[in-house]
C-alpha angles and dihedrals in degrees: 000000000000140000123209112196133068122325101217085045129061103266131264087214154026138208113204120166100344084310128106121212129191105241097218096045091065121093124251091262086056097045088048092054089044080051088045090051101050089044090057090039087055095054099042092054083045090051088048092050089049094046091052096049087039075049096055081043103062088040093047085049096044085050095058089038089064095043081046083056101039103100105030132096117259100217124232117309099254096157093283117193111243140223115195 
């Protein structure tokens, strides 16, 4: 799906499947599910950026974890769960 127009502003048009429509044109079925669509689109780029901070986090933490580690004793392999 894209949208020709102006990006600050609603579009004038939409590409949707190899095919352009005029936006005001649409009824109002059509314009809700435009509306739907951006909304979705908007949480899933906003999910992506999380995962990828959430992402720098967990290496960041896994980093401290081993410098943590790094001078204490593992104790003895006794068939010890592990976590990573």
């Amino acid at each position: 799906m894209f949208f020709d127009g102006d990006i600050m502003a609603q579009p004038e048009f939409l590409t949707f499947e190899d095919k352009r429509y005029a936006i005001a044109k649409l009824d109002d079925a059509a314009r809700a599910q435009i509306v739907n669509l951006q909304v979705v689109d908007g949480e899933i780029n906003h999910t992506q950026q999380r995962l990828a901070i959430l992402g720098t986090a967990r290496a960041a933490y896994i980093s401290a974890l081993r410098q943590a580690l790094a001078q204490a004793q593992p104790e003895a392999d006794e068939a010890a769960p592990t976590t990573h």
